[in-house]
C-alpha positions in Angstrom: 48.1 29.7 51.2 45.2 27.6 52.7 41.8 27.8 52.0 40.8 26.0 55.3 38.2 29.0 57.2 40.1 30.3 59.9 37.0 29.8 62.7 36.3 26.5 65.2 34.3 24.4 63.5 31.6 23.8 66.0 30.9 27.7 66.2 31.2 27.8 62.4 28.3 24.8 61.9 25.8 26.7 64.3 26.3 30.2 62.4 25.4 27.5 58.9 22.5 26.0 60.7 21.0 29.4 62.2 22.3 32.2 60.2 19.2 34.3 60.9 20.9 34.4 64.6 23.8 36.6 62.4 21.3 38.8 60.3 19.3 39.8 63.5 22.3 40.7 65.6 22.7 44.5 64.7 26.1 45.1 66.4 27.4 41.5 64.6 25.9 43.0 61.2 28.1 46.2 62.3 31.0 44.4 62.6 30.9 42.4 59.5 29.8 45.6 57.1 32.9 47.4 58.4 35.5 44.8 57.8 33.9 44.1 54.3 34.6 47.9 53.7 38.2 47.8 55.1 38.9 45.0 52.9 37.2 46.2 50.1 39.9 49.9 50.5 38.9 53.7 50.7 38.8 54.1 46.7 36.0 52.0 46.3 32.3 53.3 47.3 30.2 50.6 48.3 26.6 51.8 47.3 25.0 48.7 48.9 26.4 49.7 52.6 25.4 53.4 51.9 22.1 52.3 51.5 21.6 49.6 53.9 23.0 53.0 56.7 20.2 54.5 55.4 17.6 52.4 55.5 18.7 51.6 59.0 18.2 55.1 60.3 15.2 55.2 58.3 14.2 52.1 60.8 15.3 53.9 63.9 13.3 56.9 63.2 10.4 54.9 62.7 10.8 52.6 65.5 11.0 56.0 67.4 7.9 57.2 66.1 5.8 53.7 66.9 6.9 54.1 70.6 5.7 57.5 71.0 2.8 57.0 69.3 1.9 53.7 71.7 2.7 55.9 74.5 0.6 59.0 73.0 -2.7 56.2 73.0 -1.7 54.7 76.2 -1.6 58.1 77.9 -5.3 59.2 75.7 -6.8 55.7 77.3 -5.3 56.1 80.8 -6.8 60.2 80.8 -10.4 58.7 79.2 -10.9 56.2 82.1 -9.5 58.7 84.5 -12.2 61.5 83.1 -15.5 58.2 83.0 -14.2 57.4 86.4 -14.3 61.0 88.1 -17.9 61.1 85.7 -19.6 58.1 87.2 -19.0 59.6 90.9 -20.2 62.7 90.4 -23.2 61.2 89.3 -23.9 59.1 92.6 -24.5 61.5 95.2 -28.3 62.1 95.3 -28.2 65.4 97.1 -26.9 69.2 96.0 -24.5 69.6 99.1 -23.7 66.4 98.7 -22.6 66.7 94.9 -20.5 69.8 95.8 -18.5 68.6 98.2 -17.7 65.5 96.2 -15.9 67.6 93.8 -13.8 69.0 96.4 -13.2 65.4 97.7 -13.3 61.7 95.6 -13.5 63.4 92.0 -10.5 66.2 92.5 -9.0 62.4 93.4 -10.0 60.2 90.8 -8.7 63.7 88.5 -5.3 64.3 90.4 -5.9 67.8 91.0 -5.0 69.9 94.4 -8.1 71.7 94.0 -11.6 71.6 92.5 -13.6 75.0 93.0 -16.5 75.9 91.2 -17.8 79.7 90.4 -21.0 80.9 89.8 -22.2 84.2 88.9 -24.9 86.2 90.7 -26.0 89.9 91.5 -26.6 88.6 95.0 -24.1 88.2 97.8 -22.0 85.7 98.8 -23.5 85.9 102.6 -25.9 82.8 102.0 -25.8 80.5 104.7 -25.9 77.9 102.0 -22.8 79.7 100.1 -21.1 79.5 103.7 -21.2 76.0 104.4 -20.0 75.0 100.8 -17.4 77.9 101.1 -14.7 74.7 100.5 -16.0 74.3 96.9 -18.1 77.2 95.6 -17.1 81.3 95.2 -19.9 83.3 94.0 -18.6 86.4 91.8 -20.5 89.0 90.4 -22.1 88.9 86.6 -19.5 89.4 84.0 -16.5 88.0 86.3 -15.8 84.7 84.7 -15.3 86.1 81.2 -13.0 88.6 82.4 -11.1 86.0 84.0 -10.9 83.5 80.9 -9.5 85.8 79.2 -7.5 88.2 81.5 -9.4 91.3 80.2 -8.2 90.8 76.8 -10.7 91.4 73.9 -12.2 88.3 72.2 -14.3 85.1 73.3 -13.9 83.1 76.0 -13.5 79.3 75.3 -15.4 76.3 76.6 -12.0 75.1 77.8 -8.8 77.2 79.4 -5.5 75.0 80.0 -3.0 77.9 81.3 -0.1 78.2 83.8 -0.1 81.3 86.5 2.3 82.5 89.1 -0.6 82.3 91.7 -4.2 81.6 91.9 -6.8 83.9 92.2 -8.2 84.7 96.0 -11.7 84.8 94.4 -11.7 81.8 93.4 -8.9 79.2 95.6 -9.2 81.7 98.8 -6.0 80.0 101.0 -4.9 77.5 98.4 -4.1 80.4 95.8 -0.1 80.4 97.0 0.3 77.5 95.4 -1.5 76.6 92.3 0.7 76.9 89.5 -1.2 75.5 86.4 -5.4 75.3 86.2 -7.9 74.2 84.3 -11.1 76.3 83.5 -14.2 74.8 82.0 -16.8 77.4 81.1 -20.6 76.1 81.9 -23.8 77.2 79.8 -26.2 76.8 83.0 -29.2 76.9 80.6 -31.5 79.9 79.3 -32.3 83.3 81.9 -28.7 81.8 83.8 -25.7 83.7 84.4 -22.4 81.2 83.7 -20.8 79.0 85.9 -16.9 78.2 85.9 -15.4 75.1 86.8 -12.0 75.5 87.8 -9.7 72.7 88.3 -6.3 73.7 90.1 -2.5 71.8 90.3 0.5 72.7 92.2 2.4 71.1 89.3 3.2 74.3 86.9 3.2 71.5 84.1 -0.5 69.5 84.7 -2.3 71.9 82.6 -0.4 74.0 79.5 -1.9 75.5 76.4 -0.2 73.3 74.2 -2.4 70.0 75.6 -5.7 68.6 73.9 -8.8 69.3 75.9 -11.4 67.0 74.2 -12.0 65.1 77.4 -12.1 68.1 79.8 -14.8 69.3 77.2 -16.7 66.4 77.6 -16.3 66.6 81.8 -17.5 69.6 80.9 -20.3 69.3 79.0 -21.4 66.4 81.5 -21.2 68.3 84.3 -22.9 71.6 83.2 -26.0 69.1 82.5 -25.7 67.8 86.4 -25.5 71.7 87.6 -28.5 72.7 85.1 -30.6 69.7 86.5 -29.6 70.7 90.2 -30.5 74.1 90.0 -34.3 73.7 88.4 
């Protein structure tokens, strides 16, 4: 029988010159494992192949895990300039009114949310001319509501930071937009010392925009900055 390598000689001096073109071809590497292991016969257990399957799952599993971890901090840095960005404009306008209705405007933008409303807590009424004209933006409800609504008159604290989805938003707080908000965010604000709390509420028609299971570091810190604005505002 001849010895002479059944393969065109041209095609058999590129794989000698670049055999790394071979090793990095995972369905060629296939190929070649398998016919080594047919001509090798079932009663003989090839340890070497056995580990090299596992060490290539092993790769897959970890080259699964590096994606979703790039896209995990690529979604973190796209949500922390989104947050700065919504930040910086709330800061510009120079006026109360002004600063109000930017929420309902450019920030509930820069934030991608349907609605931006924020609730404040007083013994007076909501009949205030001022109240009126920033009816868009701001409910007034009376002391004790916003606790009662973090928590949906369960026992235990309210926290700085409620990610939940509902069938429907409240009246009190979304008026004609409660039909369809299906997911909210609700930031509780310390207001400062002799205040009742405010309540920042940030609405989505997407059922999915805000869940439980999500981290709300940066909605804590929109939070934070923005119950320093209100606290400044209002002495």
């Amino acid at each position: 029988m001849s010895s002479t390598p059944k393969i065109d000689d041209g095609l058999r001096e590129k794989i000698i010159a670049q055999p790394d073109v071979i090793l990095e071809d995972q369905d060629l590497m296939r190929a070649l494992i398998a016919a080594n292991e047919r001509l090798m016969g079932g009663n003989i257990v090839d340890l070497r192949g056995i580990a090299m399957d596992r060490l290539e799952a092993r790769l897959d599993r970890l080259e699964d895990t590096h994606r979703s971890v790039i896209a995990a901090a690529y979604e973190n840095l796209a949500g922390t300039n989104q947050v700065h960005r919504a930040i910086l404009r709330m800061l510009d306008p120079m006026e109360f009114e002004l600063f109000l209705h930017d929420l309902g405007g450019e920030v509930a933008d820069i934030l991608r949310v349907d609605c931006v409303r924020l609730v404040l807590e007083s013994v007076q009424n909501d009949q205030d001319p001022s109240v009126q004209r920033l009816g868009d933006v701001l409910s007034v409800a009376e002391p004790g509501f916003i606790d009662s609504y973090l928590t949906a008159g369960r026992n235990g604290p309210a926290r700085q930071v409620t990610l939940r989805q509902i069938q429907s938003g409240s009246d009190a707080i979304y008026g004609d937009k409660s039909d369809w908000i299906r997911s909210e965010a609700c930031l509780k604000l310390d207001l400062g010392k002799g205040r009742l709390p405010g309540m920042l509420v940030l609405g989505a028609k997407d059922p999915h925009q805000f869940i439980p299971q999500q981290g709300s570091d940066l909605l804590g810190f929109f939070s934070g900055v923005f119950e320093r604005a209100m606290r400044r505002w209002l002495s």
